[in-house]
Biopython code that builds the backbone (N, CA, C, O; Angstrom):
import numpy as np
from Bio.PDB.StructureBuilder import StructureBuilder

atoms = [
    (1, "UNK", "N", (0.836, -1.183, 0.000)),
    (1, "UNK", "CA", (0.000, 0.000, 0.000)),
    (1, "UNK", "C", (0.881, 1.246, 0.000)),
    (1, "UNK", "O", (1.870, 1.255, 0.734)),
    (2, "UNK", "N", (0.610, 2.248, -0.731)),
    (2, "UNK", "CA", (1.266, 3.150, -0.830)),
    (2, "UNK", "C", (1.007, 4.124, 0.228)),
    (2, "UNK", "O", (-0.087, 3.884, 0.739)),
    (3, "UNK", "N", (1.642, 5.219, 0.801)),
    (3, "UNK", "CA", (1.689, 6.119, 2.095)),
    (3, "UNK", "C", (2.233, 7.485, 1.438)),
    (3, "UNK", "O", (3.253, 7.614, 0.760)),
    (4, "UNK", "N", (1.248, 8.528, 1.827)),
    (4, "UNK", "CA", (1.548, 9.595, 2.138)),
    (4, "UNK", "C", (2.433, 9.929, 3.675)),
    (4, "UNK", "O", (1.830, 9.553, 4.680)),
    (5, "UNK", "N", (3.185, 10.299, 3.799)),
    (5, "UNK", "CA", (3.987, 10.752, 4.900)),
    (5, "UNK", "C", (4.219, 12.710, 4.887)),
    (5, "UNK", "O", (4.530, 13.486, 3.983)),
    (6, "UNK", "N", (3.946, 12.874, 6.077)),
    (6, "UNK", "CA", (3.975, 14.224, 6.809)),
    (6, "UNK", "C", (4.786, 14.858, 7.280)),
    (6, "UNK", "O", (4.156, 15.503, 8.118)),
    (7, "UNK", "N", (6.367, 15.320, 7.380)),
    (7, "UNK", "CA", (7.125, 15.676, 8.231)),
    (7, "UNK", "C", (6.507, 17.305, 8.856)),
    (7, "UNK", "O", (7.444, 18.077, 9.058)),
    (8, "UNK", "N", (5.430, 17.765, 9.101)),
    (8, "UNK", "CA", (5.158, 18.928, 9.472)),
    (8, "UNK", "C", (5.411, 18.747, 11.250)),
    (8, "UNK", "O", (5.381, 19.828, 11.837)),
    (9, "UNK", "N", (5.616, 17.693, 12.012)),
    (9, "UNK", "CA", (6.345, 17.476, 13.377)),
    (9, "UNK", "C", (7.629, 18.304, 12.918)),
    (9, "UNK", "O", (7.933, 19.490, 13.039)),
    (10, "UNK", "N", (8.239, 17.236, 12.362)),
    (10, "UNK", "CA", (9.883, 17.737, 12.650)),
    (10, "UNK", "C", (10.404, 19.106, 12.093)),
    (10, "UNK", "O", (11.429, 19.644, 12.512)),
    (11, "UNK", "N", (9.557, 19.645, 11.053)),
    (11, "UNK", "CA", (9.667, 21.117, 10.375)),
    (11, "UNK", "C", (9.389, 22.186, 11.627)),
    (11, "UNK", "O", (9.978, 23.208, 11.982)),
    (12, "UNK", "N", (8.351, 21.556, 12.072)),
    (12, "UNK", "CA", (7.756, 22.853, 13.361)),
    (12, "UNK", "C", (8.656, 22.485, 14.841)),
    (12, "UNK", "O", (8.683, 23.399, 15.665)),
    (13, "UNK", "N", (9.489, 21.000, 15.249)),
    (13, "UNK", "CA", (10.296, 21.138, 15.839)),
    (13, "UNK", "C", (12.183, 22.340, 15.643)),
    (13, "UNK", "O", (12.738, 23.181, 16.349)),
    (14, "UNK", "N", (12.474, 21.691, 14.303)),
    (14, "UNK", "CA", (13.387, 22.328, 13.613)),
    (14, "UNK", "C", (13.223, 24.215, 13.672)),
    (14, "UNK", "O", (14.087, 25.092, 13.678)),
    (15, "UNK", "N", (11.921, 24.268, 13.703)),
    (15, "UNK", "CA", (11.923, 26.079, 13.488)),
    (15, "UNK", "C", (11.391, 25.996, 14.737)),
    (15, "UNK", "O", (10.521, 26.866, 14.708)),
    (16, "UNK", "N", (11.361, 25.398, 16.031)),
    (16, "UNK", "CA", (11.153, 25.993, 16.872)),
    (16, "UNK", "C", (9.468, 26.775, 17.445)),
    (16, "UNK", "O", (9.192, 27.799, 18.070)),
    (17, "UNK", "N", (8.808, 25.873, 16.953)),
    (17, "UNK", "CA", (7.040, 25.927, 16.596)),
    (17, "UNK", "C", (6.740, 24.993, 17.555)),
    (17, "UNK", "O", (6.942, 23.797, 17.349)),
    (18, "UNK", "N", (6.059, 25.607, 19.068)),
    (18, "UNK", "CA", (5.911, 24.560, 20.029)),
    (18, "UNK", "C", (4.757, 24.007, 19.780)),
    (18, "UNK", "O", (4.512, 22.805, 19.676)),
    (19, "UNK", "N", (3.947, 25.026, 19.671)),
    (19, "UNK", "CA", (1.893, 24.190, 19.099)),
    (19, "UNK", "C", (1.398, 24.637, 17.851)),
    (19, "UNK", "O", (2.047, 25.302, 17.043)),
    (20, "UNK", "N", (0.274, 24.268, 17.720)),
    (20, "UNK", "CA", (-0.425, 24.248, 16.208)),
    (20, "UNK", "C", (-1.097, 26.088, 16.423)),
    (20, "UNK", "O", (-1.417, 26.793, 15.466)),
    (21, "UNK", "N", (-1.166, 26.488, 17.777)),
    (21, "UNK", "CA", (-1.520, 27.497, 17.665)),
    (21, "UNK", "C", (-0.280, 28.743, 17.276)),
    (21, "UNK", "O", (-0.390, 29.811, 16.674)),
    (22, "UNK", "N", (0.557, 28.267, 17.725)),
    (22, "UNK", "CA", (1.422, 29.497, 17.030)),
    (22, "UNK", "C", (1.446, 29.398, 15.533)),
    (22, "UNK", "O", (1.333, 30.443, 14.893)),
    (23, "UNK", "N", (1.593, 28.157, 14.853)),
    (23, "UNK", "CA", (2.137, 27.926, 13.679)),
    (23, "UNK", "C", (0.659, 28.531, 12.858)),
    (23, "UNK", "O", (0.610, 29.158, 11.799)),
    (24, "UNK", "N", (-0.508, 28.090, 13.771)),
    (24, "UNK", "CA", (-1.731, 29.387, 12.825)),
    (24, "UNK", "C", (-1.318, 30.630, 12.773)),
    (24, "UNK", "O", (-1.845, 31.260, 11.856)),
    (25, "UNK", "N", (-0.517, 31.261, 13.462)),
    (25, "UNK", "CA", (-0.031, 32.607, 13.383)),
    (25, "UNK", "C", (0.246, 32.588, 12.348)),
    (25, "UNK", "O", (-0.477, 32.986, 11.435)),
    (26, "UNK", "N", (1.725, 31.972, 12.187)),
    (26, "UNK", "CA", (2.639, 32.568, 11.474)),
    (26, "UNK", "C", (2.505, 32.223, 10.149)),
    (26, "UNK", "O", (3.073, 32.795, 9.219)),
    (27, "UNK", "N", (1.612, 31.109, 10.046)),
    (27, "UNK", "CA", (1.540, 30.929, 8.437)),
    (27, "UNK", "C", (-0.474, 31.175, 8.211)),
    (27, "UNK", "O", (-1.034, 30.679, 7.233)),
    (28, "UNK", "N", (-1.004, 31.719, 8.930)),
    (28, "UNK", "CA", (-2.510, 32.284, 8.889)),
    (28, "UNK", "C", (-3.181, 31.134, 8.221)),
    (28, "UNK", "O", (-3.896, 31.543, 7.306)),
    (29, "UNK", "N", (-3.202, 29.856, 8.356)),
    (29, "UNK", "CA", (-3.846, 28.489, 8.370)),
    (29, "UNK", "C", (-5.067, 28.135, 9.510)),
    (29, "UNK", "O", (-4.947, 28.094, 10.734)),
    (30, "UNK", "N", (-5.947, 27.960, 8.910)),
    (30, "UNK", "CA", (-7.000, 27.379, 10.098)),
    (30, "UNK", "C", (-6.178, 25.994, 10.747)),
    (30, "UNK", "O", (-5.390, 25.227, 10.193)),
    (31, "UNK", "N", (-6.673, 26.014, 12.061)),
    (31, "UNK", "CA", (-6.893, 24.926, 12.749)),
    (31, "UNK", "C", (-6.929, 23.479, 12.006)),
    (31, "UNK", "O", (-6.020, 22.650, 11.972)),
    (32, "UNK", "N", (-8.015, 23.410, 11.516)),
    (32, "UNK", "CA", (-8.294, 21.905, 10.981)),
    (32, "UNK", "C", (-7.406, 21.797, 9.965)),
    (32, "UNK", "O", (-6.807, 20.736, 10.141)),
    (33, "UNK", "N", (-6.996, 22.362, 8.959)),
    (33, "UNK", "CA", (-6.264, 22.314, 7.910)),
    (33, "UNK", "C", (-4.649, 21.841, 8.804)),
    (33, "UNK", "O", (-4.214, 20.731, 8.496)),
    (34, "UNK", "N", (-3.943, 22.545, 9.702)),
    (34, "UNK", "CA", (-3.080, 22.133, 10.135)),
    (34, "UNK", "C", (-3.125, 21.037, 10.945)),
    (34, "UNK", "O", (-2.210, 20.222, 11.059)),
    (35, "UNK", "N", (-4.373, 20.997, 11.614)),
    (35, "UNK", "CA", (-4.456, 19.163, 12.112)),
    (35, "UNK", "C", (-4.477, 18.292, 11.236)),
    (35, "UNK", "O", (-3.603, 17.433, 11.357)),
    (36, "UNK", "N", (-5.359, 18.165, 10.144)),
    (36, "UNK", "CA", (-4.898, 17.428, 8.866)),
    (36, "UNK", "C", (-3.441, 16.821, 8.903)),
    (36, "UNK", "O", (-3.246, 15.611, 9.018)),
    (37, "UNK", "N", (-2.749, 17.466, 8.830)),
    (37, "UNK", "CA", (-1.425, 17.385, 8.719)),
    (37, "UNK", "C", (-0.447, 16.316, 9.604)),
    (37, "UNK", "O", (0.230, 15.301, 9.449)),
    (38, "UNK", "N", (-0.942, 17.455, 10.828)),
    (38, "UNK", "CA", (-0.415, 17.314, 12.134)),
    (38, "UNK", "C", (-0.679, 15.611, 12.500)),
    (38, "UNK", "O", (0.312, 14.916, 12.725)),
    (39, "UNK", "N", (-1.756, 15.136, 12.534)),
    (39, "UNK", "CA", (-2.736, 14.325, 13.032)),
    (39, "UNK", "C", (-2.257, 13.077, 11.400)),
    (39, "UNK", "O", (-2.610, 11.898, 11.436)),
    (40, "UNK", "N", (-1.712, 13.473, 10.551)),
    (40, "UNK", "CA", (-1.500, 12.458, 9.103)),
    (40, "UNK", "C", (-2.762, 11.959, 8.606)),
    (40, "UNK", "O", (-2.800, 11.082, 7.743)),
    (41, "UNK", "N", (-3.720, 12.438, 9.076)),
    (41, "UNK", "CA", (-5.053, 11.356, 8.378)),
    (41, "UNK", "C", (-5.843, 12.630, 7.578)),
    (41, "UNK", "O", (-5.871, 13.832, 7.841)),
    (42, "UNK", "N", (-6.563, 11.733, 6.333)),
    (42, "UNK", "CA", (-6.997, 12.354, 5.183)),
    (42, "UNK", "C", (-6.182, 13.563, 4.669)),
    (42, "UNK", "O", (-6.606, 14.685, 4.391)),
    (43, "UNK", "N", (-4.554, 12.951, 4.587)),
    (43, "UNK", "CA", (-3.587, 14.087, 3.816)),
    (43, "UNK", "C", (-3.908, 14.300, 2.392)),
    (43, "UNK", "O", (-3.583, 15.338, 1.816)),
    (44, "UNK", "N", (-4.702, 13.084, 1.664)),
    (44, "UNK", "CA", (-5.150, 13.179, 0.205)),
    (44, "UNK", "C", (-5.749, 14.406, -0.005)),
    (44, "UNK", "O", (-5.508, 15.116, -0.982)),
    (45, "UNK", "N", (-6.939, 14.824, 1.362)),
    (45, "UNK", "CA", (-7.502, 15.880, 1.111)),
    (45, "UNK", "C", (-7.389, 17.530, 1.093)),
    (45, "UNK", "O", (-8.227, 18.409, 0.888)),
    (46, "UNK", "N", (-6.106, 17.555, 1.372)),
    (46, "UNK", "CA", (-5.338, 18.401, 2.330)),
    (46, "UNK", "C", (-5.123, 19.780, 0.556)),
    (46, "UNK", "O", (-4.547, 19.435, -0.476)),
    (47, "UNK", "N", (-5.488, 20.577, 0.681)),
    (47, "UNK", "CA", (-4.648, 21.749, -0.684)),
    (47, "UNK", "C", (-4.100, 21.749, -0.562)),
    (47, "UNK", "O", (-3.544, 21.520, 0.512)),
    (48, "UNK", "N", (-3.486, 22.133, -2.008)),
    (48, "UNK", "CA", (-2.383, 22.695, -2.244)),
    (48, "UNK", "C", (-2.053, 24.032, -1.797)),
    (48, "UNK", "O", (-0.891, 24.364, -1.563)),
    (49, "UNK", "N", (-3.103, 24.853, -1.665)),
    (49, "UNK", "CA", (-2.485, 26.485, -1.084)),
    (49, "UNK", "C", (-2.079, 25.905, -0.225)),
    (49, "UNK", "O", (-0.860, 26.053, -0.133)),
    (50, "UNK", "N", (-2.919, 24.634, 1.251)),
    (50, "UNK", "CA", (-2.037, 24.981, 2.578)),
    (50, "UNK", "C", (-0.622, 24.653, 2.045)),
    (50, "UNK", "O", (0.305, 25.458, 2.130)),
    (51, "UNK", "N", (-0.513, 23.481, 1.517)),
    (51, "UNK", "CA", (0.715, 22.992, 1.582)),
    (51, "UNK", "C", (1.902, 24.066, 1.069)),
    (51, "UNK", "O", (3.110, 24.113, 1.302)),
    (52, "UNK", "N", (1.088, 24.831, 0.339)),
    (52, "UNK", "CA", (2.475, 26.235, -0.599)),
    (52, "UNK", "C", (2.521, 26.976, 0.918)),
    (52, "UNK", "O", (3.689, 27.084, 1.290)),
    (53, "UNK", "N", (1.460, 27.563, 1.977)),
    (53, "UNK", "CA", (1.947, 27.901, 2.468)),
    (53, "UNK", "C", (2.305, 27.625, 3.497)),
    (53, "UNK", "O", (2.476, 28.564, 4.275)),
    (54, "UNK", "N", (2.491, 26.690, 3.819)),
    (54, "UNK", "CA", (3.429, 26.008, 5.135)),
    (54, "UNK", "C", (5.041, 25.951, 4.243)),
    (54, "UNK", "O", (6.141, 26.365, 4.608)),
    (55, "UNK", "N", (4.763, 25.492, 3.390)),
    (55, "UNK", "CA", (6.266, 25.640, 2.614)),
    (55, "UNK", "C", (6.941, 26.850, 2.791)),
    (55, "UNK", "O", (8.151, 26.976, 2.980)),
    (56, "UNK", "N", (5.888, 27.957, 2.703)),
    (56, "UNK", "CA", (6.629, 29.168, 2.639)),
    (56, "UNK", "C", (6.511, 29.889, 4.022)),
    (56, "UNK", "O", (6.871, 31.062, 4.119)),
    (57, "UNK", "N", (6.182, 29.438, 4.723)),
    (57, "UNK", "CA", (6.358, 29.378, 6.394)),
    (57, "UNK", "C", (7.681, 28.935, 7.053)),
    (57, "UNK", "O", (8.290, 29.477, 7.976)),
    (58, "UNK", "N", (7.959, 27.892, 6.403)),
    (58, "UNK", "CA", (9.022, 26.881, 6.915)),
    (58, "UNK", "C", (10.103, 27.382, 5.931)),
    (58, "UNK", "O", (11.281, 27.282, 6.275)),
    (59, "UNK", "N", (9.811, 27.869, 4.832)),
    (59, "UNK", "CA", (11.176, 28.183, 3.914)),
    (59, "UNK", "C", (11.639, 26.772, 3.282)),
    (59, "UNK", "O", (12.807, 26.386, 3.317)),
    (60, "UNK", "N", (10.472, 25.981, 2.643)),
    (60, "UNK", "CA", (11.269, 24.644, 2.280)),
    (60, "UNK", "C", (10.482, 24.344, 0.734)),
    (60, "UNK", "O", (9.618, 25.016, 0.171)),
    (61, "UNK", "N", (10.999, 23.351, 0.403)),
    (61, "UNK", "CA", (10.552, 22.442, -0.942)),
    (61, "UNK", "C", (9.357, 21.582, -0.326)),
    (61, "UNK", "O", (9.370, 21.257, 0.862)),
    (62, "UNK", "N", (8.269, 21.210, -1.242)),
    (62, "UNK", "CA", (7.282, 20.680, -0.751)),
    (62, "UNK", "C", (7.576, 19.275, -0.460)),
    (62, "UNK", "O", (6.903, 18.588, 0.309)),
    (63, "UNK", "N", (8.475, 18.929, -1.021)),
    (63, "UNK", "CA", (8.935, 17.196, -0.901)),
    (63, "UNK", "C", (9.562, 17.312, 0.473)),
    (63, "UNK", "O", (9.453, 16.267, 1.115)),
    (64, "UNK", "N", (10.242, 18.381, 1.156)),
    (64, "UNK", "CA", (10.392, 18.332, 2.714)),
    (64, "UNK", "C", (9.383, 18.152, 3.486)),
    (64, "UNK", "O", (9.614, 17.492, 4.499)),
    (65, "UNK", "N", (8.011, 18.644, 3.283)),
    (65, "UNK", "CA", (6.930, 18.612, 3.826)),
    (65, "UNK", "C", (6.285, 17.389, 3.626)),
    (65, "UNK", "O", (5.863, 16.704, 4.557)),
    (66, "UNK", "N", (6.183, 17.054, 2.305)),
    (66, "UNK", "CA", (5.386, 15.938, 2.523)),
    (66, "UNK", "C", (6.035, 15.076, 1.392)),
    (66, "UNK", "O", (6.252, 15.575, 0.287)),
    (67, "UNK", "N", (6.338, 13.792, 1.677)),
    (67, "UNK", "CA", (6.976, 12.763, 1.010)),
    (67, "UNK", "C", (5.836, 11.484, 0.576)),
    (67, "UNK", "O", (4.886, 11.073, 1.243)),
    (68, "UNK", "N", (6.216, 11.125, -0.516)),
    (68, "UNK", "CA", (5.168, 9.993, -1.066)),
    (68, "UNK", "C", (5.746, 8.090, -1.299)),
    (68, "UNK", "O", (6.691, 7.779, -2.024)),
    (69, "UNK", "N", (5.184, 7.419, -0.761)),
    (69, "UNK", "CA", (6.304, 6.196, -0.243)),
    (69, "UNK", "C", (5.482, 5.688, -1.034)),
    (69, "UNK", "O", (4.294, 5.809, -0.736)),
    (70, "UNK", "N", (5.880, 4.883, -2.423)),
    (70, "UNK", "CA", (5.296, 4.168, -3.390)),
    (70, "UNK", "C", (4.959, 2.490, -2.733)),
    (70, "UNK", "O", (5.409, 1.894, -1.754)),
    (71, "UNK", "N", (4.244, 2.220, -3.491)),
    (71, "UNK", "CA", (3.981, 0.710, -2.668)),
    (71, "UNK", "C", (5.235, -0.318, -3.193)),
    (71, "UNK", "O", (6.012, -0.172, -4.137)),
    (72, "UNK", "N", (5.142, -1.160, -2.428)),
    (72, "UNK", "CA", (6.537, -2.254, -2.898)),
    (72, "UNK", "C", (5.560, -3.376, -3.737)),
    (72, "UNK", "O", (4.402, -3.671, -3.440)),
    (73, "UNK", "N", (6.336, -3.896, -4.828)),
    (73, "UNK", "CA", (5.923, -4.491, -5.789)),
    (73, "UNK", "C", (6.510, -6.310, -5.888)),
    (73, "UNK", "O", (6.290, -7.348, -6.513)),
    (74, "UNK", "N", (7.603, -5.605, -4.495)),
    (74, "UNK", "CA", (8.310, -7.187, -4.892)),
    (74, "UNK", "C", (9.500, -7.330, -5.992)),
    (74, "UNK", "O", (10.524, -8.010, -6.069)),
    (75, "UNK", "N", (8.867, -6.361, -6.796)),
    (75, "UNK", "CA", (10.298, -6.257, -8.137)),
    (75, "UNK", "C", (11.839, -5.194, -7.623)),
    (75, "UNK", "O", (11.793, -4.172, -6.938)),
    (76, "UNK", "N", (12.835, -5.717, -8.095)),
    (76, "UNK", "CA", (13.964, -5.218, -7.285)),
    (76, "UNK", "C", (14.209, -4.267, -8.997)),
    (76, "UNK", "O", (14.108, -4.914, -10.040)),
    (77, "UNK", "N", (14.492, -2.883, -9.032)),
    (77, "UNK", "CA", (14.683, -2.198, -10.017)),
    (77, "UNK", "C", (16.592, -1.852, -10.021)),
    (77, "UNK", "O", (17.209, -1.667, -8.972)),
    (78, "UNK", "N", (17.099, -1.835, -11.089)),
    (78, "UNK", "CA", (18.611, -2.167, -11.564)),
    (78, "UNK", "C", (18.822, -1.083, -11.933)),
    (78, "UNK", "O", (19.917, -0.798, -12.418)),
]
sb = StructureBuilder()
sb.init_structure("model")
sb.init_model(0)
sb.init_chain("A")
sb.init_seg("    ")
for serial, (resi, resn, name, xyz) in enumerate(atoms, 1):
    if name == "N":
        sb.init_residue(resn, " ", resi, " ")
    sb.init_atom(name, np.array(xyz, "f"), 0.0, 1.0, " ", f" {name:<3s}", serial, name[0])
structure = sb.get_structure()
């Protein structure tokens, strides 16, 4: 099964972002949209604005934020 993965923990540890309420500050995100995240469940549903702007909150590439883990197939690629 394939996985969406979240690093928005270790981004908001790294910059020093103790709760979800500051990080609504600084990047002007509702609540639920950053629990989304926070919380990893229904990331499918999650925009793209939040995700541009947590990127541009954090100062990063979106593949820092959120990484996509393909499913394993069993086949070994050369």
């Amino acid at each position: 099964m394939s996985v969406i993965k979240c690093n928005l923990r270790l981004l908001m540890a790294e910059h020093r972002i103790d709760d979800i309420t500051e990080l609504m500050i600084k990047s002007g995100l509702s609540r639920n949209s950053i629990n989304k995240l926070y919380r990893e469940t229904n990331i499918e549903t999650v925009k793209l604005e939040t995700l541009f702007k947590l990127c541009d909150t954090f100062n990063c590439e979106l593949s820092d934020l959120i990484e996509y883990i393909p499913e394993q197939t069993g086949k070994e690629s050369i």
